[in-house]
N, C-alpha and C positions, 0 to 999 in steps of 0.2 A: 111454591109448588115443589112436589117431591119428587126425586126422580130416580128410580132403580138402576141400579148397576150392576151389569153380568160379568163375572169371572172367568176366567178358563183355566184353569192349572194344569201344563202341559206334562208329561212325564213318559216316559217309552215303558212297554213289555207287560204291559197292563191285560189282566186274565181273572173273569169271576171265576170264584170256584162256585162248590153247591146251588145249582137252580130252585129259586125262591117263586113260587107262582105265587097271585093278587094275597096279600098277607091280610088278614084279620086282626085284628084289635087284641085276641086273643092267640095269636102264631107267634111264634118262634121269629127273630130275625137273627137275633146272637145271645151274648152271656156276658156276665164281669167275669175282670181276669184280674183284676186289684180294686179293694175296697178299703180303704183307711177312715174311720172313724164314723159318721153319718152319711149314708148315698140313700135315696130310696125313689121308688117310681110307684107314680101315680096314673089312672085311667079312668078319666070322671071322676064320681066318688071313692072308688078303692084306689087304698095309698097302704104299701107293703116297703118295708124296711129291706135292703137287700146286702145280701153276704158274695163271698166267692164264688163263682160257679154258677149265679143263678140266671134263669132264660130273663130276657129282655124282648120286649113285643113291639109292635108297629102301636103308634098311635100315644103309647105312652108317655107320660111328663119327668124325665130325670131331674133329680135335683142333689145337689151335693152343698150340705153341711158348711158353717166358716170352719178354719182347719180342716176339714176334711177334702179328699181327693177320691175321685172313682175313673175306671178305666173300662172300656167298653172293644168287645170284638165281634165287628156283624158276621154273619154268614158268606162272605164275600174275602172274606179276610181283612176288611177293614179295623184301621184300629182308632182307638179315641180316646184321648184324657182330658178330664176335667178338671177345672182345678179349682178350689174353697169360693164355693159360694155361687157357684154357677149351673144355669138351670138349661137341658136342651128338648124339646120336642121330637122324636122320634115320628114323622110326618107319613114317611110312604117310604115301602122296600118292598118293590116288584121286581122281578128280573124270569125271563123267557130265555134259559139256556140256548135254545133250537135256534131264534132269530137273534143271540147276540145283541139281546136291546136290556137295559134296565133304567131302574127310576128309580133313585137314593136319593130321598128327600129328608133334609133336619131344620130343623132351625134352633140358632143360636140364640137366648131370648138373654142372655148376660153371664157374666165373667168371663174367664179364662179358657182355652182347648186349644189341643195340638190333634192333627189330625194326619195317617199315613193311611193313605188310601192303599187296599188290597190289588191281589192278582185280575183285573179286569180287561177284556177285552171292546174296548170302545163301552168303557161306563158311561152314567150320565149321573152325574150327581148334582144335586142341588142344595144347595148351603144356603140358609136365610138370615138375614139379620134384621133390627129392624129398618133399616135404610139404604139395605141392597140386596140383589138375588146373585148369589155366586154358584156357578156351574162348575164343577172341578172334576180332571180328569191325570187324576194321577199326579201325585209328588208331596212334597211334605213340609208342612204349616203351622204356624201359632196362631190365634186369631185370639181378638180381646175384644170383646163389648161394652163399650163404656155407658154408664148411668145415661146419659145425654141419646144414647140411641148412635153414637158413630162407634166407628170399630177400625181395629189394626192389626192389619195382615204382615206377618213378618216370616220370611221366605225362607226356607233352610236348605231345601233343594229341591231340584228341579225349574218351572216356570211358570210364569204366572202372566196373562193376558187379560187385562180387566178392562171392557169395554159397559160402560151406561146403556140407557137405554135412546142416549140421541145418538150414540155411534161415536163417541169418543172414546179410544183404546187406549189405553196405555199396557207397557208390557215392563214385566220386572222379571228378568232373568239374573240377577246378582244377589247370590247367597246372603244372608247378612242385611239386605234393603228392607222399606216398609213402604206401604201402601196404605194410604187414609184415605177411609168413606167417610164423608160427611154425614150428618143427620138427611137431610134433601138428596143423600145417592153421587155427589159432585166426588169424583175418584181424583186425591192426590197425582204431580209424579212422583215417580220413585225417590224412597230418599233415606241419608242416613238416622239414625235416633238421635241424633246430637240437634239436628233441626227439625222431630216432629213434635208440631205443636201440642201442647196440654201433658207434657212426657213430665214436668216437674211437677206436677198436682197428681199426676196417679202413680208414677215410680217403676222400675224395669222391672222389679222381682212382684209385684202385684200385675202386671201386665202378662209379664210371660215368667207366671211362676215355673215351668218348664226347662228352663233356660239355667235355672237357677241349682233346681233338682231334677235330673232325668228323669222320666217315668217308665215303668217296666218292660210296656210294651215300644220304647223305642231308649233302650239304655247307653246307647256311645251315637248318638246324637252327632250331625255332621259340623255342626258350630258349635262356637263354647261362648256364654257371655260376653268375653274379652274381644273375639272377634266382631259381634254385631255391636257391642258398644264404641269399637274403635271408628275415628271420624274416618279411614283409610277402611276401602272395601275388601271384604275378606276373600284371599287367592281362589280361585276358581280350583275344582278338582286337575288334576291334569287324567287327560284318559290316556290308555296303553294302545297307541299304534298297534297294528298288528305288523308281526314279523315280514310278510309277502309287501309291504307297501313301506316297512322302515329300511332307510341307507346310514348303514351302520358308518362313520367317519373311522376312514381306512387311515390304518399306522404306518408310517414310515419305516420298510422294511430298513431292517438293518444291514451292510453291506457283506455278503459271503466271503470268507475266504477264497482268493485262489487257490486252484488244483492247482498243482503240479502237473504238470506236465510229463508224461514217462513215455520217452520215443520206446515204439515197440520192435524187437528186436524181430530183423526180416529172412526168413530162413529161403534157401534155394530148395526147390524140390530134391531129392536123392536122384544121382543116375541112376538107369540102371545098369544091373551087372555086364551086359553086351557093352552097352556102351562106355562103362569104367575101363574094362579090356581095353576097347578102341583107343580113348585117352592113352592107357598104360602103354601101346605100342605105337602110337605116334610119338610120344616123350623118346620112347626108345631111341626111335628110328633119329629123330631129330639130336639125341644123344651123340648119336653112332654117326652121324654125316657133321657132326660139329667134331669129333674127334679128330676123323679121317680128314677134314678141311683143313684143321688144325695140323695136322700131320704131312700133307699135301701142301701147306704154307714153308711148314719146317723146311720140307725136303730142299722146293722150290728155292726158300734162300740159300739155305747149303749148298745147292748148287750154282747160283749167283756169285758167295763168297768163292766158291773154287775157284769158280770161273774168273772171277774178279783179283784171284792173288796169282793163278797161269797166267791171266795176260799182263797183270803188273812184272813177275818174273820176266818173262819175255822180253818187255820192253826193254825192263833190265840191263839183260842179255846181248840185245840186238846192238844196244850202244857200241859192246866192244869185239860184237863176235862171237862164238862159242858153239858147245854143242850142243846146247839147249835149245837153239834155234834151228839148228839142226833136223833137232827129234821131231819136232813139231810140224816141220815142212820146209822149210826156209825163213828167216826173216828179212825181211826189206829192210833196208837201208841204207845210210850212204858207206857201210863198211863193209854192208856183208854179213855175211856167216859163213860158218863151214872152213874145208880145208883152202888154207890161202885163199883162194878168193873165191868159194862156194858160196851159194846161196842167192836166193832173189834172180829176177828177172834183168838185173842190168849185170852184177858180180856176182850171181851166186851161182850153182849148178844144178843143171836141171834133174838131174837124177833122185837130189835130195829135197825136190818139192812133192813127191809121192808121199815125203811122209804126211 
């Protein structure tokens, strides 16, 4: 028994453009944007050859030529290449601008596509194959339909949630991974190219001729061969922090110079003029009492030394007598002074103690 398997292809920022109301057999959905060699579409019986530029309708059978490639852009901004030998159904392209709802329906009937879903606002796409129903909402894809009815999803960016229809998910969010639907719908897990089965009987550049040669509508491509064929998964993008939430890793200041030190020099307010006076005659005054001190000292021993060499004379004197002793008043003694025996209170005379 068979069993369907729904996709989800995860992707941010997703915005239809141009509102497409219930499309006709006969409308407009998009146009090619690259045609190399045989593309043409067919609608029932009418089957028209198509060049660059031309519209492409709802309901129509694309089919593309061996060697040839065609490239497709809906109205949505969707884009899509095909690649030699591969046929897709154009099924249903509804979309209601006002409620934000549409319905992208293809199906993949065999070969090669890469597919970059447009500016949508909660698309709904639906991707057929013959052994699953994949729902995708935004991000960017290779898909290959094998002869056998299985198909391989390989991830370039964005994510990818592929859930059956009993409820088994599996999720592929690494660039560079694959995903295999069985014929019966049974969804791989994730895995590298080195171990998806039946990779040696169909070969990388027949699978994902894309890979190999960019295509127009998606020319620098987020992986390169080299990456999804290595057994090591390919680095994840890094995203750019934003400023307000990054802590930049602070440098170790480098040590400053010391300053110098410069004592600053401390000035006295100016007297003033009253009060310079005042100083000036206090100096004076203090001049003038250190002189006369000075001169009050002199005098003072001057007359010390007088006094000091009168009474030395005297004693002198007094030893032998004399009229020295005389002049002065008398001298005590045991001789006397004075005439014969003048002087002093025991031999001298008292006449001559007046002096």
């Amino acid at each position: 028994m068979k069993h369907a398997a729904t996709f989800t292809f995860i992707a941010a920022g997703l915005m239809f453009g141009p509102a497409i109301a219930d499309a006709a057999p006969t409308q407009r959905i998009g146009s090619t944007v690259q045609i190399v060699n045989e593309v043409s579409a067919a609608y029932e019986q009418d089957r028209r050859d198509l060049t660059l530029g031309d519209e492409i309708h709802q309901d129509e059978l694309i089919e593309v030529g061996p060697d040839s490639i065609g490239e497709l852009e809906f109205a949505d901004e969707t884009k899509m290449a095909l690649g030699p030998g591969s046929q897709i159904l154009l099924d249903k392209f509804v979309y209601n601008g006002a409620k934000t709802k549409g319905d992208i329906a293809v199906e993949l009937v065999k070969g090669a596509f890469r597919f970059i879903t447009g500016v949508a606002a909660k698309p709904s796409y639906r991707i057929k194959t013959p052994g699953a129903a994949i729902t995708v909402r935004g991000t960017i894809f290779d898909v290959y339909v094998l002869t056998d009815n299985s198909a391989w999803f390989l991830l370039l960016e964005g994510g990818i949630t592929a859930c059956n229809d009993t409820g088994t998910c599996k999720d592929l969010s690494q660039p560079g991974s694959l995903l295999r639907v069985s014929p019966d719908g049974e969804v791989s897990d994730p895995m590298r190219w080195a171990l998806l089965p039946g990779r040696d009987e169909v070969g990388f550049a027949r699978a994902f001729p894309f890979m190999i040669n960019a295509p127009t509508i998606n020319p620098n491509p987020p992986l390169t061969r080299e990456a999804v064929l290595s057994d090591e998964p390919a680095p994840k993008k890094k995203s750019t922090p934003k400023k307000s939430k990054t802590k930049k890793a602070k440098k170790t200041p480098k040590p400053k110079p010391k300053k110098k030190v410069t004592q600053k020099k401390t000035y006295e307010p100016k007297a003033s003029k009253r009060t310079r006076k005042k100083v000036v005659k206090k100096r004076r005054k203090k001049s003038r009492e250190a002189r006369n001190s000075g001169a009050s000292d002199a005098a003072k021993a001057a007359i010390a030394i007088g006094i000091g060499i009168g009474i030395g004379k005297m004693i002198g004197k007094n030893k032998g007598g004399g009229k020295e002793c005389m002049r002065v008043g008398g001298c005590s003694g045991k001789g006397g002074g004075g005439y014969k025996g003048g002087g002093g209170r025991k031999g001298g005379h008292n006449d001559y103690m007046r002096y």
